[in-house]
N, CA, C and O atoms as CSV, one atom per row, in Angstrom:
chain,resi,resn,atom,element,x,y,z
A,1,UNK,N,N,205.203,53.578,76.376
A,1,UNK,CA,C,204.636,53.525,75.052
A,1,UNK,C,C,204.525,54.956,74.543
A,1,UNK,O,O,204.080,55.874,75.232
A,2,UNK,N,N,205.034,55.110,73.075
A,2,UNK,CA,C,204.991,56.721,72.711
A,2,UNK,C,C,203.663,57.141,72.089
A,2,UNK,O,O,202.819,56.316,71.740
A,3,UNK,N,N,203.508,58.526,71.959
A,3,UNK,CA,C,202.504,58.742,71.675
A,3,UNK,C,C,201.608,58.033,69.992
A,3,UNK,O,O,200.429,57.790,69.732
A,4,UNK,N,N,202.915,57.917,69.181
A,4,UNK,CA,C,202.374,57.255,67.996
A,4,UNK,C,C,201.861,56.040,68.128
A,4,UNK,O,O,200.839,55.666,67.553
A,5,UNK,N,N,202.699,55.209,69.065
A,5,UNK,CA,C,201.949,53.683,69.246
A,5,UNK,C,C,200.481,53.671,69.470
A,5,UNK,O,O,199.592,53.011,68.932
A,6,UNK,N,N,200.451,54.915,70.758
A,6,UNK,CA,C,198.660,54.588,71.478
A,6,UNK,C,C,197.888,55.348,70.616
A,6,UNK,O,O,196.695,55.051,70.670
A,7,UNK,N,N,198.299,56.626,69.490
A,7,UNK,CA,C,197.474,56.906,68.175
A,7,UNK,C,C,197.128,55.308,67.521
A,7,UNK,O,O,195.962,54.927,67.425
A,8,UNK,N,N,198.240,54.487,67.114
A,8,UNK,CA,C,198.141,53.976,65.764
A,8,UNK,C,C,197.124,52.439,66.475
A,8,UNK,O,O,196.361,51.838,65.718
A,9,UNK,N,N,197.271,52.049,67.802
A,9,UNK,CA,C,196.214,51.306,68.542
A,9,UNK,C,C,194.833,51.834,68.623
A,9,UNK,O,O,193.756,51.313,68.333
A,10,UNK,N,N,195.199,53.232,69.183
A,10,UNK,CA,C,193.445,53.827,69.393
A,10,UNK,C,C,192.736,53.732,68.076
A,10,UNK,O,O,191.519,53.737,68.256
A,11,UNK,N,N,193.184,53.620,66.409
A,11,UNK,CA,C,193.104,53.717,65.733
A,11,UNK,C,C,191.975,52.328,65.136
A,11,UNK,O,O,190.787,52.167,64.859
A,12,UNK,N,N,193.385,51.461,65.179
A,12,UNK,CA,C,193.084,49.632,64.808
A,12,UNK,C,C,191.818,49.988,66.009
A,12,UNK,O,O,190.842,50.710,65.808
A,13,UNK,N,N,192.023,49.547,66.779
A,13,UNK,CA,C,190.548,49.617,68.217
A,13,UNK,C,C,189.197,49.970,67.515
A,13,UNK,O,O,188.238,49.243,67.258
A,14,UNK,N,N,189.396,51.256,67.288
A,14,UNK,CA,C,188.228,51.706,66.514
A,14,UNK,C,C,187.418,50.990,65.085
A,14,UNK,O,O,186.229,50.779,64.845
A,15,UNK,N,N,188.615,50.759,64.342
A,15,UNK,CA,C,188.245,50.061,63.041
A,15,UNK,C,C,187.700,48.716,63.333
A,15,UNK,O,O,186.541,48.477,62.994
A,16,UNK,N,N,188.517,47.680,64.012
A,16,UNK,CA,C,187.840,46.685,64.676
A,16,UNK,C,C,186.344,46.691,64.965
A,16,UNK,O,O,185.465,46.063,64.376
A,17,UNK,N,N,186.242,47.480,65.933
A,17,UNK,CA,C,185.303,47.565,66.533
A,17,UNK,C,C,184.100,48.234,65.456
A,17,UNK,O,O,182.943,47.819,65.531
A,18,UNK,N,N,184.388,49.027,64.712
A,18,UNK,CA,C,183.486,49.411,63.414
A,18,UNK,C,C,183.169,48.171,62.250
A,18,UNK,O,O,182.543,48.322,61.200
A,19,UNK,N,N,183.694,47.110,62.681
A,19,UNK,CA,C,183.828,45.886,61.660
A,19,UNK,C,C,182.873,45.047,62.464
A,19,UNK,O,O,181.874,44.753,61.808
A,20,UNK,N,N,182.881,44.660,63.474
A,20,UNK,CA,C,181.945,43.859,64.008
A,20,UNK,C,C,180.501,44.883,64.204
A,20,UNK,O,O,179.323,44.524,64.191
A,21,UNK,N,N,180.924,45.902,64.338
A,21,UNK,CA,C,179.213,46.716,64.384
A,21,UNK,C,C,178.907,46.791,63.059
A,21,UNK,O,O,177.679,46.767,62.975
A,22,UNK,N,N,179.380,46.865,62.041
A,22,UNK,CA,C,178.670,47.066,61.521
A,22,UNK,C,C,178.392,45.229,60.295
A,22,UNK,O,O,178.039,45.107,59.122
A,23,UNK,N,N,178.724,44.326,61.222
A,23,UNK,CA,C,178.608,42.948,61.069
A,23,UNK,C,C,179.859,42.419,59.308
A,23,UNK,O,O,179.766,41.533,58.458
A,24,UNK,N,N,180.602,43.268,59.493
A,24,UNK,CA,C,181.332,42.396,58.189
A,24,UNK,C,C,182.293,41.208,59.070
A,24,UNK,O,O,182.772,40.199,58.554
A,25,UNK,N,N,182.380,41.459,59.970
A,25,UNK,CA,C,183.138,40.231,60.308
A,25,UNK,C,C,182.232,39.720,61.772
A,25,UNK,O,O,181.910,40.398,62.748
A,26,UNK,N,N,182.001,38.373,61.498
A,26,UNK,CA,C,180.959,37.480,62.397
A,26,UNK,C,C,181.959,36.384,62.920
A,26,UNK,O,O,183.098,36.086,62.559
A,27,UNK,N,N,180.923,35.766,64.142
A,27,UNK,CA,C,181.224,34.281,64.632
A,27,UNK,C,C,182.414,34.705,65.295
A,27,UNK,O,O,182.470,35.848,65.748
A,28,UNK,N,N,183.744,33.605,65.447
A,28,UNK,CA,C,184.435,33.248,66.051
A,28,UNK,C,C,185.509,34.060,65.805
A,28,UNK,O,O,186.507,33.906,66.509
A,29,UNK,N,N,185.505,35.127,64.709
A,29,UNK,CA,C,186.640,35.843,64.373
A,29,UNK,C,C,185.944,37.295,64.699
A,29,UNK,O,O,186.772,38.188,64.880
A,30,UNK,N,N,184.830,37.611,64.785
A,30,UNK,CA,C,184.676,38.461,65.740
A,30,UNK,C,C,185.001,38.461,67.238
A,30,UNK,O,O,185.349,39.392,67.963
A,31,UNK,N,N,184.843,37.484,67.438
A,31,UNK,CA,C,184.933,37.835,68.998
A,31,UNK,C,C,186.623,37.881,69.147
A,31,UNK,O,O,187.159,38.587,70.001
A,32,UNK,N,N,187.255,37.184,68.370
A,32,UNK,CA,C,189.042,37.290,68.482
A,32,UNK,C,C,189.312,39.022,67.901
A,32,UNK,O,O,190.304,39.691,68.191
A,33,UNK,N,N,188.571,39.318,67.348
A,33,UNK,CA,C,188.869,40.788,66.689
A,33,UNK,C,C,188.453,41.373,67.784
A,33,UNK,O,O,189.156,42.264,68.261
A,34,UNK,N,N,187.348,41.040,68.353
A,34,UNK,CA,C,186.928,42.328,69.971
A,34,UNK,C,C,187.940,41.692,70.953
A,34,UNK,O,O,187.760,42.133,72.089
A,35,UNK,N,N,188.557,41.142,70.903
A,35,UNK,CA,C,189.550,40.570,71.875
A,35,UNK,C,C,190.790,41.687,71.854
A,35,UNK,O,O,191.218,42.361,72.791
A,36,UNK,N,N,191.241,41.649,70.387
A,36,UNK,CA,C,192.300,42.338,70.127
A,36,UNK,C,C,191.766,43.937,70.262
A,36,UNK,O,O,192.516,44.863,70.573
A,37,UNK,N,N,190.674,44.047,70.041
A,37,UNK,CA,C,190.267,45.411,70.194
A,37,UNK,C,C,190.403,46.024,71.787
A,37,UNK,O,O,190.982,47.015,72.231
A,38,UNK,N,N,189.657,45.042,72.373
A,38,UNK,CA,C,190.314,45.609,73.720
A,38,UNK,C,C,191.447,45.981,74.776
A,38,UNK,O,O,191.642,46.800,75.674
A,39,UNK,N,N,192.094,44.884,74.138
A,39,UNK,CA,C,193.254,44.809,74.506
A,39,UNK,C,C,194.050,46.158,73.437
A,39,UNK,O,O,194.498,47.087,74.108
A,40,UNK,N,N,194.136,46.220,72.698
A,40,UNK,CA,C,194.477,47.540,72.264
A,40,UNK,C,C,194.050,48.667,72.663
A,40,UNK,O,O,194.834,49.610,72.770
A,41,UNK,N,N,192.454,48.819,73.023
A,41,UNK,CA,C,192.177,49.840,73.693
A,41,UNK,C,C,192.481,50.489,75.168
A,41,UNK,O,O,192.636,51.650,75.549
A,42,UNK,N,N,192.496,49.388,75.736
A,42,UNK,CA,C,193.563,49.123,77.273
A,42,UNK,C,C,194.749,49.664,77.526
A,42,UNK,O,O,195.103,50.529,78.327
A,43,UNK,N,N,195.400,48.939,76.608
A,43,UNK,CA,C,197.007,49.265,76.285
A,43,UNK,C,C,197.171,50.810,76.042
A,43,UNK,O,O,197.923,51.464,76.764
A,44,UNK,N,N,196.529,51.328,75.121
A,44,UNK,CA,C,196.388,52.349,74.024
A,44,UNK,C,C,196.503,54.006,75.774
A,44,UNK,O,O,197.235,54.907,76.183
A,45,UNK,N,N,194.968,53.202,76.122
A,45,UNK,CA,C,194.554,54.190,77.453
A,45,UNK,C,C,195.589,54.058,78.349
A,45,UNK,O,O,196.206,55.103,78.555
A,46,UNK,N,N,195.999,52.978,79.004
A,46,UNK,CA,C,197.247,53.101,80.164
A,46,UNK,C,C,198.612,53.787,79.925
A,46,UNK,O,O,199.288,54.349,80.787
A,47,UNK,N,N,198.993,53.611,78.231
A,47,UNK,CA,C,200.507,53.618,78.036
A,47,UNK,C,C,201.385,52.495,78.439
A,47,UNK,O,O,202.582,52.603,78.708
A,48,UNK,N,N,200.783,51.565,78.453
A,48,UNK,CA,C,201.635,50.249,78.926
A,48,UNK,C,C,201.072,49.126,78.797
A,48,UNK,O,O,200.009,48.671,79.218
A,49,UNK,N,N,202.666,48.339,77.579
A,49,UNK,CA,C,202.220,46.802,77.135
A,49,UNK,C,C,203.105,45.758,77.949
A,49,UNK,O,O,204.297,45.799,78.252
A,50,UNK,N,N,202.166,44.855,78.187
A,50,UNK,CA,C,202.792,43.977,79.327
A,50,UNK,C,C,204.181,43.043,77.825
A,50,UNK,O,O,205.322,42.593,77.931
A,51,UNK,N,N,203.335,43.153,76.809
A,51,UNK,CA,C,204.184,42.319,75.941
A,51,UNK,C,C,205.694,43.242,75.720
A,51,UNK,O,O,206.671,42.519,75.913
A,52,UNK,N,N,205.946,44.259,75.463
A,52,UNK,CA,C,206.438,45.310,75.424
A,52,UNK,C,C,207.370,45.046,76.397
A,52,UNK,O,O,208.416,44.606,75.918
A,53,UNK,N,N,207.364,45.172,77.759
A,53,UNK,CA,C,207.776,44.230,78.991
A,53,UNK,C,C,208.876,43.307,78.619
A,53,UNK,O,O,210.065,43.608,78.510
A,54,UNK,N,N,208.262,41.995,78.416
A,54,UNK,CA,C,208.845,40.922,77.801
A,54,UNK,C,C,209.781,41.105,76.544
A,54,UNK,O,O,210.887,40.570,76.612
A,55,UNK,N,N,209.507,41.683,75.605
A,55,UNK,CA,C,210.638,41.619,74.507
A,55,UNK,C,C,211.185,42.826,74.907
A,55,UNK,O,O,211.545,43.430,73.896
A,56,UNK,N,N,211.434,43.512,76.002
A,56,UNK,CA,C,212.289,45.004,75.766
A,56,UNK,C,C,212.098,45.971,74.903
A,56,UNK,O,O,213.135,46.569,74.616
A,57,UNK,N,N,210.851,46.456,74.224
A,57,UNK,CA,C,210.355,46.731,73.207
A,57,UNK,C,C,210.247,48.455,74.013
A,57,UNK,O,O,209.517,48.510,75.003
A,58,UNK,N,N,210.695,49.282,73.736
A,58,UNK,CA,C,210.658,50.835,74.161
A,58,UNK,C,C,209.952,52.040,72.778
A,58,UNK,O,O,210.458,52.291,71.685
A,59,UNK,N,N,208.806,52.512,73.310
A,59,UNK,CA,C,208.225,53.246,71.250
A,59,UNK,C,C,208.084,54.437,72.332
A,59,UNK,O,O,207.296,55.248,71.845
A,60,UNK,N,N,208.509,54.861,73.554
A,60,UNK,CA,C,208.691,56.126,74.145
A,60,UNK,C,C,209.355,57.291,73.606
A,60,UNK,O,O,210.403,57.396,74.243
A,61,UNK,N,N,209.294,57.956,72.995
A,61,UNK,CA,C,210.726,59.195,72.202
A,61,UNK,C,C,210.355,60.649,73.569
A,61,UNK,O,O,209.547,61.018,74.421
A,62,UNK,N,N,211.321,60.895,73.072
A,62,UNK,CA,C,212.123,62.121,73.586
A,62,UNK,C,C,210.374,63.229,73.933
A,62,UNK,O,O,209.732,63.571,74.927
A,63,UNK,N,N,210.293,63.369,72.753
A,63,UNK,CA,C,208.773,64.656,72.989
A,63,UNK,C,C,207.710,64.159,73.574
A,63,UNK,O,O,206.753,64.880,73.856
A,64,UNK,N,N,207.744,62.537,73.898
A,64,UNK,CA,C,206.251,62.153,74.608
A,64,UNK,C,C,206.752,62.502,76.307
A,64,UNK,O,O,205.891,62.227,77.143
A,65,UNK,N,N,207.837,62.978,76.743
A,65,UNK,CA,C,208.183,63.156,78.024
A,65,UNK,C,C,208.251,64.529,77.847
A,65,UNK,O,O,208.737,65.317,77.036
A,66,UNK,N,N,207.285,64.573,79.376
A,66,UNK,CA,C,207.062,66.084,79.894
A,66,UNK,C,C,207.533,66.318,80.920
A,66,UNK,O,O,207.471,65.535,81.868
A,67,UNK,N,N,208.241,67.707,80.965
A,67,UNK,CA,C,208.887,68.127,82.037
A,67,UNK,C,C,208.016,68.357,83.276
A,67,UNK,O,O,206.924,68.829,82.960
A,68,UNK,N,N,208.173,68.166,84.594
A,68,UNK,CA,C,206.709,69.164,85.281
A,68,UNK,C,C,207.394,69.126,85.831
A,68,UNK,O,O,207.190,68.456,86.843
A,69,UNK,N,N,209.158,69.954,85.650
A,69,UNK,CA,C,209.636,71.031,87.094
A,69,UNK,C,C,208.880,72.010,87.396
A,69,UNK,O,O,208.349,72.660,86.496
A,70,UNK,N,N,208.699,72.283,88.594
A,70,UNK,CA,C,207.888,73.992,89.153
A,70,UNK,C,C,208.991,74.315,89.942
A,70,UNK,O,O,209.011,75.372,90.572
């Protein structure tokens, strides 16, 4: 996963999660919104989507790989 994906997740995560705190979204679609929140936040922290996996889906580029020859 490239670095823009786990920006533009860490992102949604946050907003989510600023939506149920601060109660605009309640009940049963909160808890599906903290669902997705975590799971984005997960994803976001590891660098790796299991869904991503499954469809062959690659958002890795060239500058998110670091060299560490010594």
């Amino acid at each position: 996963m490239g670095s823009t994906d786990r920006m533009i997740r860490s992102i949604l995560a946050v907003g989510a999660l600023g939506l149920i705190a601060s109660k605009k979204v309640t009940g049963g679609t909160a808890v599906a919104l903290g669902a997705l929140a975590t799971m984005f936040a997960l994803t976001s922290s590891s660098g790796h989507c299991p869904a991503y996996d499954v469809a062959g889906i690659d958002t890795l580029e060239a500058r998110d790989i670091v060299n560490l020859d010594f």
